[in-house]
N, CA, C and O atoms as a GROMACS GRO file, in nm:
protein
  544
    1UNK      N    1   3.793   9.189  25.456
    1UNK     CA    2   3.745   9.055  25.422
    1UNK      C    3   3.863   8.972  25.373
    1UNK      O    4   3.952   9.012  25.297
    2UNK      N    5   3.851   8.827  25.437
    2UNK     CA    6   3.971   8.769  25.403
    2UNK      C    7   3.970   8.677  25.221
    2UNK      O    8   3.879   8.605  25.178
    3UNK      N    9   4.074   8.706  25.164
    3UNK     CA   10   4.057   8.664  25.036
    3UNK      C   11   4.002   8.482  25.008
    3UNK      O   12   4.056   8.388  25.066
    4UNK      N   13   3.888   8.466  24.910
    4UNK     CA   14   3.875   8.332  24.934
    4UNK      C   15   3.952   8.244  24.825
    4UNK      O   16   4.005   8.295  24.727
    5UNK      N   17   3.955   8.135  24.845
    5UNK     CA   18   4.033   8.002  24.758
    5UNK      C   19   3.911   7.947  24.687
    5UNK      O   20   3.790   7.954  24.705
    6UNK      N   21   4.022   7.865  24.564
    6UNK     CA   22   3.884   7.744  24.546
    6UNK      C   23   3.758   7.811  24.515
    6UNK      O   24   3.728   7.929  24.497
    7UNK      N   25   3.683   7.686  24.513
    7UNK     CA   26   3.597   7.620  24.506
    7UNK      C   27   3.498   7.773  24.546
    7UNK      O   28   3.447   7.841  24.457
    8UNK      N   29   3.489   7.800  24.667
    8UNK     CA   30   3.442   7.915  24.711
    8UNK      C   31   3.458   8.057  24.641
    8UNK      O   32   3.371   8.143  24.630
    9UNK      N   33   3.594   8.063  24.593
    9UNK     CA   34   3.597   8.169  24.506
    9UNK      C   35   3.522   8.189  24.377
    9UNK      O   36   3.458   8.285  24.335
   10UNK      N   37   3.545   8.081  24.332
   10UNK     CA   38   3.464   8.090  24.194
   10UNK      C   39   3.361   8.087  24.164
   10UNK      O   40   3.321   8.122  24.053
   11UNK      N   41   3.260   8.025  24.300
   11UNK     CA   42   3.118   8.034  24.343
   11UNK      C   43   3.077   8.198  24.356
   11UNK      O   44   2.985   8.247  24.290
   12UNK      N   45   3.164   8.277  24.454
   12UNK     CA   46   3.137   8.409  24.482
   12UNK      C   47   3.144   8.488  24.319
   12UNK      O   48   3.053   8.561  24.278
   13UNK      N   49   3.270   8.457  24.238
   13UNK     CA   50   3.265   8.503  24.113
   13UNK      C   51   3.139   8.580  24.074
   13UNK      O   52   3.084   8.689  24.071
   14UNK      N   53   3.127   8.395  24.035
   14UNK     CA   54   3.010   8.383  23.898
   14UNK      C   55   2.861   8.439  23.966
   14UNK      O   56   2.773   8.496  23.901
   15UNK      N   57   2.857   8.407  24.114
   15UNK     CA   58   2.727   8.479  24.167
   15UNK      C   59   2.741   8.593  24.138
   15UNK      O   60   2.630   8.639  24.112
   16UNK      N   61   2.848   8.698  24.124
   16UNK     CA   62   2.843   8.871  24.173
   16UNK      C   63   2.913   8.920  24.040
   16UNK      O   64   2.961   9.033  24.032
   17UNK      N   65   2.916   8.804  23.906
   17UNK     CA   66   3.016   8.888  23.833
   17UNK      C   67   3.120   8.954  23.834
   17UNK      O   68   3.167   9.045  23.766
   18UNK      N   69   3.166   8.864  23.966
   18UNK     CA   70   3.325   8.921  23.976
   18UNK      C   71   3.348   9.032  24.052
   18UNK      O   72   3.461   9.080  24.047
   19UNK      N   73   3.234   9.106  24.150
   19UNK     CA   74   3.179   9.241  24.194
   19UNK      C   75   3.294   9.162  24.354
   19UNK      O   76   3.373   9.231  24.417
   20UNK      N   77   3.271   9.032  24.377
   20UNK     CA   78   3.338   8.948  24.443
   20UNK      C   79   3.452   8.853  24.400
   20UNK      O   80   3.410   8.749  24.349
   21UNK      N   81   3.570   8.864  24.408
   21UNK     CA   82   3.640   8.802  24.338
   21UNK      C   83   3.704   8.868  24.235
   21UNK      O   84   3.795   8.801  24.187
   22UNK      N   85   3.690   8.956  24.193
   22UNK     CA   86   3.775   8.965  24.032
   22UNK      C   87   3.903   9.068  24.100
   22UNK      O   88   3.976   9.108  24.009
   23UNK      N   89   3.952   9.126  24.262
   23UNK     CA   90   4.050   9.136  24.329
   23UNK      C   91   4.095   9.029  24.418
   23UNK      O   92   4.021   8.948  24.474
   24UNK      N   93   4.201   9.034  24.423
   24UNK     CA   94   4.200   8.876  24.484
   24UNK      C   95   4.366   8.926  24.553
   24UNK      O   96   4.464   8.947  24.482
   25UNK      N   97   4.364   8.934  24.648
   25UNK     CA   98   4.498   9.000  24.717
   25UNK      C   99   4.553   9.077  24.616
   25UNK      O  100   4.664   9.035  24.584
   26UNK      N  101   4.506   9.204  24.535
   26UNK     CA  102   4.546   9.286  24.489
   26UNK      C  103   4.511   9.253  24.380
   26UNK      O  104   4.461   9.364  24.358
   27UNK      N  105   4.492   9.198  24.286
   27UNK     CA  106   4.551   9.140  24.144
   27UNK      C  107   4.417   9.066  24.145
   27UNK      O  108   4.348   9.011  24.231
   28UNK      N  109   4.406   9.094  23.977
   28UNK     CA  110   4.267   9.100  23.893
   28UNK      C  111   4.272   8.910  23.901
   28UNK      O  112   4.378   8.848  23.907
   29UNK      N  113   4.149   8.851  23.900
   29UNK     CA  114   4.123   8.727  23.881
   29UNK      C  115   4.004   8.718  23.743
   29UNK      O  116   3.920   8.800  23.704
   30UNK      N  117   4.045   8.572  23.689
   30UNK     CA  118   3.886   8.544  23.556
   30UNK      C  119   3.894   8.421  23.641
   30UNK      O  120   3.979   8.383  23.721
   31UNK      N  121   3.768   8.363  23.596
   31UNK     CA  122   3.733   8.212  23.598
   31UNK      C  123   3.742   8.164  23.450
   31UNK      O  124   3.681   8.219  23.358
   32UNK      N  125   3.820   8.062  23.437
   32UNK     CA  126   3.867   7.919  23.327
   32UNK      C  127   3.782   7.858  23.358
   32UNK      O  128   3.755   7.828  23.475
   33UNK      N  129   3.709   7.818  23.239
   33UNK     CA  130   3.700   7.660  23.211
   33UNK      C  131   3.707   7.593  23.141
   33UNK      O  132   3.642   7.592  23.036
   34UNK      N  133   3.820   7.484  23.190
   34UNK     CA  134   3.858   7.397  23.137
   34UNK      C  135   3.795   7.234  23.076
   34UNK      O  136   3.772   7.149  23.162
   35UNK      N  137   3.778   7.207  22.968
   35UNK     CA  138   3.728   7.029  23.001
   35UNK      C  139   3.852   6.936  23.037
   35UNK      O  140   3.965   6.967  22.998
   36UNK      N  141   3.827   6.811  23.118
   36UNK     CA  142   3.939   6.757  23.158
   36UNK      C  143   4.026   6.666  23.031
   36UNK      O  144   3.999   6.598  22.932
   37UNK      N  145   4.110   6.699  23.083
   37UNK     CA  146   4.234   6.599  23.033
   37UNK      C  147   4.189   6.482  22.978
   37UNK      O  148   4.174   6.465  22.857
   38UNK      N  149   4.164   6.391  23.073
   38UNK     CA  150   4.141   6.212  23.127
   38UNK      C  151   4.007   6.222  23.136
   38UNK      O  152   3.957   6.140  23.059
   39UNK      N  153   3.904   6.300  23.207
   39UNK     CA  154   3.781   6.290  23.249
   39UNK      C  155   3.688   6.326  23.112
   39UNK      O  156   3.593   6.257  23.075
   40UNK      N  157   3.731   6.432  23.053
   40UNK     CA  158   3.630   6.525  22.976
   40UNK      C  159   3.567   6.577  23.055
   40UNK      O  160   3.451   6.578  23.013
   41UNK      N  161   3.574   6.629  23.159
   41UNK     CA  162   3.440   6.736  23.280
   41UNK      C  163   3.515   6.846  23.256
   41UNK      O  164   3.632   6.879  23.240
   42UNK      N  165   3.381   6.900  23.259
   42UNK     CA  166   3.430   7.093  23.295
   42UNK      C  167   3.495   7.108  23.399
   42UNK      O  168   3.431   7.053  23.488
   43UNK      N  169   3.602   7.159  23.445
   43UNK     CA  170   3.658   7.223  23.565
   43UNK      C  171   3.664   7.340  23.567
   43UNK      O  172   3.718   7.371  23.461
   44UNK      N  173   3.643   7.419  23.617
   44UNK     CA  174   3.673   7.555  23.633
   44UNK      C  175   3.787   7.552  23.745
   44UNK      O  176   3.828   7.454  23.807
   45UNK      N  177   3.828   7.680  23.756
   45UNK     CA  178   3.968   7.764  23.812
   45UNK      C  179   3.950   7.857  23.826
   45UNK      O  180   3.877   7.896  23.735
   46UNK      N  181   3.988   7.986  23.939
   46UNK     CA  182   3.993   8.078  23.937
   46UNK      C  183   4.146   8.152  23.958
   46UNK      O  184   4.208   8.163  24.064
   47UNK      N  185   4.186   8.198  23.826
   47UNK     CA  186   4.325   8.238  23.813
   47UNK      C  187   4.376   8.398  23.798
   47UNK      O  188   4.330   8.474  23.712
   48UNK      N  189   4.471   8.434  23.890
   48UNK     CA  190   4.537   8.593  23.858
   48UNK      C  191   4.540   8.633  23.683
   48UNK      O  192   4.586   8.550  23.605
   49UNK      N  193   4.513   8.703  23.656
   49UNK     CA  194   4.551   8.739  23.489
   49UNK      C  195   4.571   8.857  23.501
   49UNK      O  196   4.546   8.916  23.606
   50UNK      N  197   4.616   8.911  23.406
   50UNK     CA  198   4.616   9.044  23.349
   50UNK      C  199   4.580   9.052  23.162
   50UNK      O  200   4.557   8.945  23.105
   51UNK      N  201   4.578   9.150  23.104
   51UNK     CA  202   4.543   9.196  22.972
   51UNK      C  203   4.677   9.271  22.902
   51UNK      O  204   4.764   9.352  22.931
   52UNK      N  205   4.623   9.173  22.769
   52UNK     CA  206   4.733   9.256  22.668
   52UNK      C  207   4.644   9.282  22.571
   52UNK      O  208   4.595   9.203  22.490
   53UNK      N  209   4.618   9.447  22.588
   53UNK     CA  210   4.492   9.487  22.515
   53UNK      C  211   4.351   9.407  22.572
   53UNK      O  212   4.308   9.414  22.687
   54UNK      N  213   4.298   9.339  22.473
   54UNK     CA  214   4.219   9.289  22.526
   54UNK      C  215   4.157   9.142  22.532
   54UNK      O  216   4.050   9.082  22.522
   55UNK      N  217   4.303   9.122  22.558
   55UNK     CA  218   4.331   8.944  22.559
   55UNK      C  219   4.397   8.934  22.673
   55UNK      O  220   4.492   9.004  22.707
   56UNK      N  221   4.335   8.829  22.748
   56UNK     CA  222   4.359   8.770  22.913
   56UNK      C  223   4.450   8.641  22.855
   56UNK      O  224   4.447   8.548  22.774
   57UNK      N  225   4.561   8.729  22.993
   57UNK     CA  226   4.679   8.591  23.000
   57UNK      C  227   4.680   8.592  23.124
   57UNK      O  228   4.671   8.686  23.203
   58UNK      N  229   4.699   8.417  23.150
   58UNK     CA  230   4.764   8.405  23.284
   58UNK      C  231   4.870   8.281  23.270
   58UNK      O  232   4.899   8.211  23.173
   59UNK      N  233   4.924   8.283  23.431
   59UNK     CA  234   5.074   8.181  23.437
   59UNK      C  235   5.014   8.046  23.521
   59UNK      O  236   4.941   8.033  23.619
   60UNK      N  237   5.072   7.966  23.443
   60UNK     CA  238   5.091   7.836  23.505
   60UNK      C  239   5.171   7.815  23.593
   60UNK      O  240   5.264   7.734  23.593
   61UNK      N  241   5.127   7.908  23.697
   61UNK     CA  242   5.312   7.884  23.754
   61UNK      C  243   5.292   7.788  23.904
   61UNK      O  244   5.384   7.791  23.986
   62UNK      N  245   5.214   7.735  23.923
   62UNK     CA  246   5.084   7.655  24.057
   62UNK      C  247   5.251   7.682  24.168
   62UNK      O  248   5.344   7.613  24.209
   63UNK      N  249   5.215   7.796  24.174
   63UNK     CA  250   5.345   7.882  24.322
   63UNK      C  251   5.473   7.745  24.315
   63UNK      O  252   5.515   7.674  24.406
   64UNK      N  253   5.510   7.747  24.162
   64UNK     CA  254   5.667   7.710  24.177
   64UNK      C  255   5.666   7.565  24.219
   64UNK      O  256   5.725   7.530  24.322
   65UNK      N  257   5.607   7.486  24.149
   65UNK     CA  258   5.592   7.320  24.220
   65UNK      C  259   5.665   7.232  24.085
   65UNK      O  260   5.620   7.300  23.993
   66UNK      N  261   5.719   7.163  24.042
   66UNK     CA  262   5.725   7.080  23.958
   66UNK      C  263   5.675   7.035  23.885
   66UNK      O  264   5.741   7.028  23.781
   67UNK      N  265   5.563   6.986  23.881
   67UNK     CA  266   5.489   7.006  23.756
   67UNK      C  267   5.387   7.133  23.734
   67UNK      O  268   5.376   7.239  23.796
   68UNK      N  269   5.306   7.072  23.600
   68UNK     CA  270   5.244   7.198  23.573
   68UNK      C  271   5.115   7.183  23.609
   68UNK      O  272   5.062   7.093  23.544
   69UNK      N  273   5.022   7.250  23.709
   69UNK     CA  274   4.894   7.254  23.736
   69UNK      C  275   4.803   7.201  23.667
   69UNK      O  276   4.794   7.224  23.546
   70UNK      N  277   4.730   7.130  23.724
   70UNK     CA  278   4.614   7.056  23.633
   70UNK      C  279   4.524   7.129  23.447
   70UNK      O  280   4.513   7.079  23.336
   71UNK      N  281   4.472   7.292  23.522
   71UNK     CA  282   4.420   7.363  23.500
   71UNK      C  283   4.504   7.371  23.319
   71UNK      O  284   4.425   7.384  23.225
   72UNK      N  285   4.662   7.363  23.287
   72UNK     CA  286   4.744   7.388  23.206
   72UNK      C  287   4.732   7.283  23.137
   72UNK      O  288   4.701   7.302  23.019
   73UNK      N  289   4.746   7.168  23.172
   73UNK     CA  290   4.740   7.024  23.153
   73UNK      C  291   4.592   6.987  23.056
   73UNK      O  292   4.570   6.913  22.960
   74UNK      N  293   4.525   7.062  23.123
   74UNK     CA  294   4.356   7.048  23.053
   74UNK      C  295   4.368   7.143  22.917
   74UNK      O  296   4.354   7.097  22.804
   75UNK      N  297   4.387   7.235  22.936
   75UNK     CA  298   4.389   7.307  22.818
   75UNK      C  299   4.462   7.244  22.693
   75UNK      O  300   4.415   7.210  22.584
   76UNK      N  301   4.610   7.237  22.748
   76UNK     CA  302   4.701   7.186  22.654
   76UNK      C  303   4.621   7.052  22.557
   76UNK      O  304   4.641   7.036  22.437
   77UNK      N  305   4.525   6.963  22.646
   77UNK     CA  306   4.489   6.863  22.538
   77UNK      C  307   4.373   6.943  22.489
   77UNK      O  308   4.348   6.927  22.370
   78UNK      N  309   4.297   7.027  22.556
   78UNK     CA  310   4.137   7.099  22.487
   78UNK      C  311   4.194   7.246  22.526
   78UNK      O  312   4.208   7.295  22.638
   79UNK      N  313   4.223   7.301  22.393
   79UNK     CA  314   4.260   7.475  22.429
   79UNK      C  315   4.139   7.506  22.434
   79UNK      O  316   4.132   7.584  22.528
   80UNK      N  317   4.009   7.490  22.380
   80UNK     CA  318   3.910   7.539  22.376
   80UNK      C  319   3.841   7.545  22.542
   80UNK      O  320   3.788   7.463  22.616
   81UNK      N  321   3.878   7.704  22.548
   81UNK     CA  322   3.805   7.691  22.691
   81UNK      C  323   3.694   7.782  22.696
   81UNK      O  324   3.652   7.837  22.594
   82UNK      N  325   3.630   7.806  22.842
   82UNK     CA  326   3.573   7.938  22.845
   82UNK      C  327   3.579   8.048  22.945
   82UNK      O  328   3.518   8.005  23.042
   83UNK      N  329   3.618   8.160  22.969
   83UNK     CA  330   3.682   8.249  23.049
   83UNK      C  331   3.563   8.353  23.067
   83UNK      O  332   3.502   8.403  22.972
   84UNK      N  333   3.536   8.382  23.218
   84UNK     CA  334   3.468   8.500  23.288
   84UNK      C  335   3.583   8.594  23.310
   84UNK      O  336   3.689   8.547  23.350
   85UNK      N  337   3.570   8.724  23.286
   85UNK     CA  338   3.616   8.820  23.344
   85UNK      C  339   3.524   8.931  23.387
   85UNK      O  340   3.488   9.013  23.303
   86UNK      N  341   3.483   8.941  23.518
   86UNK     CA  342   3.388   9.028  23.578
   86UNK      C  343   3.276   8.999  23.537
   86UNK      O  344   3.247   8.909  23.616
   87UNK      N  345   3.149   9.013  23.440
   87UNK     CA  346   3.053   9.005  23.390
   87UNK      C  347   3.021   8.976  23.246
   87UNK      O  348   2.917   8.981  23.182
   88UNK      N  349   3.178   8.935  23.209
   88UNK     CA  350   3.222   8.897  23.073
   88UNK      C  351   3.219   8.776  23.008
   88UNK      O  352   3.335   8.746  22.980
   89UNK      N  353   3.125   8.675  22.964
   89UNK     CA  354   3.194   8.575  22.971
   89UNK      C  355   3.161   8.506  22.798
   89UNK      O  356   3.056   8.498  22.736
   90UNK      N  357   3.335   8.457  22.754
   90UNK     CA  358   3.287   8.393  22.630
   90UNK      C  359   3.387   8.306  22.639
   90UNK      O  360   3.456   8.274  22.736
   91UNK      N  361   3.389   8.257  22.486
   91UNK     CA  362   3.497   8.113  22.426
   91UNK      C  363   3.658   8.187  22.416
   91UNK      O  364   3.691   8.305  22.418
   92UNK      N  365   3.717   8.094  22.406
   92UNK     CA  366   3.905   8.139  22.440
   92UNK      C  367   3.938   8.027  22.315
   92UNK      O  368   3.854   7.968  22.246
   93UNK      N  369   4.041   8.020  22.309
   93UNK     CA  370   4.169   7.959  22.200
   93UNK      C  371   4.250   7.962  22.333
   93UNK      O  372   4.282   8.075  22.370
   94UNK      N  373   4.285   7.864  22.404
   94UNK     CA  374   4.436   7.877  22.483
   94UNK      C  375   4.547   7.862  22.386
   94UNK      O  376   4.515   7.802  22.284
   95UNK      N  377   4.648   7.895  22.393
   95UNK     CA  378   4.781   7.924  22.325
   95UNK      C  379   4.902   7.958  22.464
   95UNK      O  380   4.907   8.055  22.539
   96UNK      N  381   4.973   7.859  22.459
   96UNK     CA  382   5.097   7.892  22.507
   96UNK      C  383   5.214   8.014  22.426
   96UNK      O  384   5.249   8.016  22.308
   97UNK      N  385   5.247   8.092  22.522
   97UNK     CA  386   5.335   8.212  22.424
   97UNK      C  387   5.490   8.146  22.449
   97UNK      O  388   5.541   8.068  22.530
   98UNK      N  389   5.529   8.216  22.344
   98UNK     CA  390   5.710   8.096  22.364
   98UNK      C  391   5.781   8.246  22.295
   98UNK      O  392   5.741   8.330  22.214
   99UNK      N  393   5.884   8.231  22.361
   99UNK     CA  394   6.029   8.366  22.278
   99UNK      C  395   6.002   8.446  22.334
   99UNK      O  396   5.983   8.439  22.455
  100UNK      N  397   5.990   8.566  22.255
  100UNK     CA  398   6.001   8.673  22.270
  100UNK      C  399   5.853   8.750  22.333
  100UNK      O  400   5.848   8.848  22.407
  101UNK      N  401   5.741   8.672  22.280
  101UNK     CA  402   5.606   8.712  22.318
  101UNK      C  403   5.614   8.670  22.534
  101UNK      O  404   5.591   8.729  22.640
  102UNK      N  405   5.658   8.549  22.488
  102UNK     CA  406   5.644   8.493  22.637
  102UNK      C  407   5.740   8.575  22.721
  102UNK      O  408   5.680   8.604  22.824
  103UNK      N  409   5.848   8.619  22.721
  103UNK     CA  410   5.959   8.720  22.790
  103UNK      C  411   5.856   8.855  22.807
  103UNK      O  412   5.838   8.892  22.923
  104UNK      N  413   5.795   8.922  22.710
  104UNK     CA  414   5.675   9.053  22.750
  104UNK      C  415   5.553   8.997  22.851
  104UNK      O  416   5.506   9.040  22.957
  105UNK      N  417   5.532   8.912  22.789
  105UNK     CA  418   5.386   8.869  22.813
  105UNK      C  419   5.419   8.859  23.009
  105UNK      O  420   5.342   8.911  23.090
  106UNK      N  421   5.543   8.784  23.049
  106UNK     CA  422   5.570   8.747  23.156
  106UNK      C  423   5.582   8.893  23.262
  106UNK      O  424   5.498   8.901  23.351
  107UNK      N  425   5.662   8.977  23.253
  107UNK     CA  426   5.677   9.095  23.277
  107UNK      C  427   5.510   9.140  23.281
  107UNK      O  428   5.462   9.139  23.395
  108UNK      N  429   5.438   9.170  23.196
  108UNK     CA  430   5.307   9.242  23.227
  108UNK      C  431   5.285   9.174  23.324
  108UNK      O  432   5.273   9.246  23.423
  109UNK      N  433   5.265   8.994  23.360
  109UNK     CA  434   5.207   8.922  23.476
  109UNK      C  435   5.279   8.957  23.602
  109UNK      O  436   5.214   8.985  23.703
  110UNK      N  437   5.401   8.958  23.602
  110UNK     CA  438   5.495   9.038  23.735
  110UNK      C  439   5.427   9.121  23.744
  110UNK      O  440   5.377   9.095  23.853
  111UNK      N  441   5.363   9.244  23.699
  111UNK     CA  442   5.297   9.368  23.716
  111UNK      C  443   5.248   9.352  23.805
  111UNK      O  444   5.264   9.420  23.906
  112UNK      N  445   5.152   9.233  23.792
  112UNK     CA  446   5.002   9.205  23.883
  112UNK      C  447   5.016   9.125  23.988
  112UNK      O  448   4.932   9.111  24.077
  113UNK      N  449   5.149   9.058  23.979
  113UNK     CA  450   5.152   8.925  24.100
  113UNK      C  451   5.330   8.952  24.074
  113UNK      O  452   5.373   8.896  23.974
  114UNK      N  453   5.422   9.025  24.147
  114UNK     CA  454   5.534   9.015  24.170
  114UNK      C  455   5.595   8.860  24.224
  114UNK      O  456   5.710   8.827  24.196
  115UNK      N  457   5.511   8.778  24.295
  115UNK     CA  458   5.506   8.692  24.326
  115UNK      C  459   5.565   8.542  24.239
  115UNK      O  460   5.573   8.433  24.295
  116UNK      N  461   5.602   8.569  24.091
  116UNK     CA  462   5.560   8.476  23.992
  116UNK      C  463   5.761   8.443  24.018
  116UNK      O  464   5.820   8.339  24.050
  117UNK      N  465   5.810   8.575  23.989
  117UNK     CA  466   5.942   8.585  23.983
  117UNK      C  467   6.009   8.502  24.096
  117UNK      O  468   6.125   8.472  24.065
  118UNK      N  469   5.971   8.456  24.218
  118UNK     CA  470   6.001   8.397  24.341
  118UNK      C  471   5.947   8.253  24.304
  118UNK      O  472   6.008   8.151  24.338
  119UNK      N  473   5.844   8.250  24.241
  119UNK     CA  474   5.817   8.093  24.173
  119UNK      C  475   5.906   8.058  24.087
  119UNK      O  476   5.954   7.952  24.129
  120UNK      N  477   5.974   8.098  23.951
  120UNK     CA  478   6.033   8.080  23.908
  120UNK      C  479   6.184   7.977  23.963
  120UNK      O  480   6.230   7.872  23.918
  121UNK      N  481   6.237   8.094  24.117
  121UNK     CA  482   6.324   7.988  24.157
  121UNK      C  483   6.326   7.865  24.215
  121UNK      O  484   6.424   7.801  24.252
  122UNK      N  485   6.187   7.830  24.222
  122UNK     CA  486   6.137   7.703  24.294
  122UNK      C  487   6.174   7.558  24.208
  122UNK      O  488   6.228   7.453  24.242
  123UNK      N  489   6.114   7.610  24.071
  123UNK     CA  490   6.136   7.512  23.998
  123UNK      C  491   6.226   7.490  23.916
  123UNK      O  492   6.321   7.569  23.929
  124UNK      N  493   6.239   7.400  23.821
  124UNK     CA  494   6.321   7.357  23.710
  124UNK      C  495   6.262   7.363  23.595
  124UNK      O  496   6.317   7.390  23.488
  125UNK      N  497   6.122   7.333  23.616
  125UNK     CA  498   6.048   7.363  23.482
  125UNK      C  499   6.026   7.540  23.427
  125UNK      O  500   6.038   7.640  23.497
  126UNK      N  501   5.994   7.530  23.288
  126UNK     CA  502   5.992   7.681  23.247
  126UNK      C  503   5.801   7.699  23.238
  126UNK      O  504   5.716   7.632  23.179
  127UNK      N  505   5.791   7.814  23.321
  127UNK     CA  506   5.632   7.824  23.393
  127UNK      C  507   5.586   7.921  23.265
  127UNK      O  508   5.608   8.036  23.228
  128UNK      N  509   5.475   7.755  23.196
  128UNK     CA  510   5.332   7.862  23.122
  128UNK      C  511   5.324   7.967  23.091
  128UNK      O  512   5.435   7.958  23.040
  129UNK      N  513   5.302   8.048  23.074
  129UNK     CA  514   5.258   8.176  22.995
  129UNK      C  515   5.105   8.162  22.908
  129UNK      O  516   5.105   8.160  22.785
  130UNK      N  517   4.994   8.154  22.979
  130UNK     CA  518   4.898   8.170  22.828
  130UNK      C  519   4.811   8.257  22.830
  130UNK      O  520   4.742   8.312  22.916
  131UNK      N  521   4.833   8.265  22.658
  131UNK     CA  522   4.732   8.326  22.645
  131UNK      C  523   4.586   8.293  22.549
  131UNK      O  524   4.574   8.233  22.442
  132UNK      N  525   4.485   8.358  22.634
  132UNK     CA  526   4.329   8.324  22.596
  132UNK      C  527   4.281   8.425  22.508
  132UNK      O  528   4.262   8.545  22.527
  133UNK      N  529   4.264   8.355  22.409
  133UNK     CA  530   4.214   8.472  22.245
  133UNK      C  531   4.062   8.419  22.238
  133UNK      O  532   4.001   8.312  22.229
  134UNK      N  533   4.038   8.543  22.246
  134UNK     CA  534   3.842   8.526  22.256
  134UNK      C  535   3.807   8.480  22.078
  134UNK      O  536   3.843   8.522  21.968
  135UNK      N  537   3.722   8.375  22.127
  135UNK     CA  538   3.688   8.353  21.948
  135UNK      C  539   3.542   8.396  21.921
  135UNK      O  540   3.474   8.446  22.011
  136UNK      N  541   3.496   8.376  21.801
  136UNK     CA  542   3.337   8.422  21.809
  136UNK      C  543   3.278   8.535  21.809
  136UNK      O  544   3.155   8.540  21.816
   0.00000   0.00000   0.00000
């Protein structure tokens, strides 16, 4: 089965608890949601993550483009998001990691998406790192 994008992905998600979707060309996916920036609407996303313990991080890294993905952009003004993982779903704290956390934190995400390290040379900007701390 060919992996889906979008809009479609996150539909299959939330229907199957992730039974669809939570592999996603190898590498674990959650659904974000975000409220907007400018709009205030919910957006959702469906993004690669991995776990440190049992806190989901993922990269802003929108495959190495110049700016930073919408999805990053939303948080940064409303960290308060809410994150599915498989059949999981609660409230987050977004937090950008910086230093020394963000240098580990980055490496575990290479784990899951080798892919990030090849973004890196794309851009000029220094790519996101966050992480989602379940509150509640």
């Amino acid at each position: 089965m060919e992996p889906v994008y979008g809009k479609e992905h996150i539909e299959q998600y939330e229907a199957t608890n992730g039974e669809v979707g939570y592999l996603w060309n190898g590498a674990p996916c959650l659904v974000l949601t975000t409220t907007g920036a400018k709009t205030g609407k919910e957006r959702k996303y469906a993004l690669i993550c991995n776990f440190d313990g049992d806190t989901a991080v993922v990269v802003a890294s929108y495959a190495g483009a110049a700016e930073h993905p919408q999805w990053y952009r939303n948080l940064v003004a409303h960290p308060q998001v809410r994150v599915q993982v498989k059949g999981d779903k609660y409230d987050a704290a977004a937090r950008t990691a910086e230093g020394d956390e963000r240098e580990r934190l980055w490496k575990l995400m290479t784990e899951v998406w080798p892919n990030y390290d090849e973004y890196v040379k794309r851009t000029t900007r220094v790519i996101p790192v966050v992480v989602l701390e379940r509150v509640g």
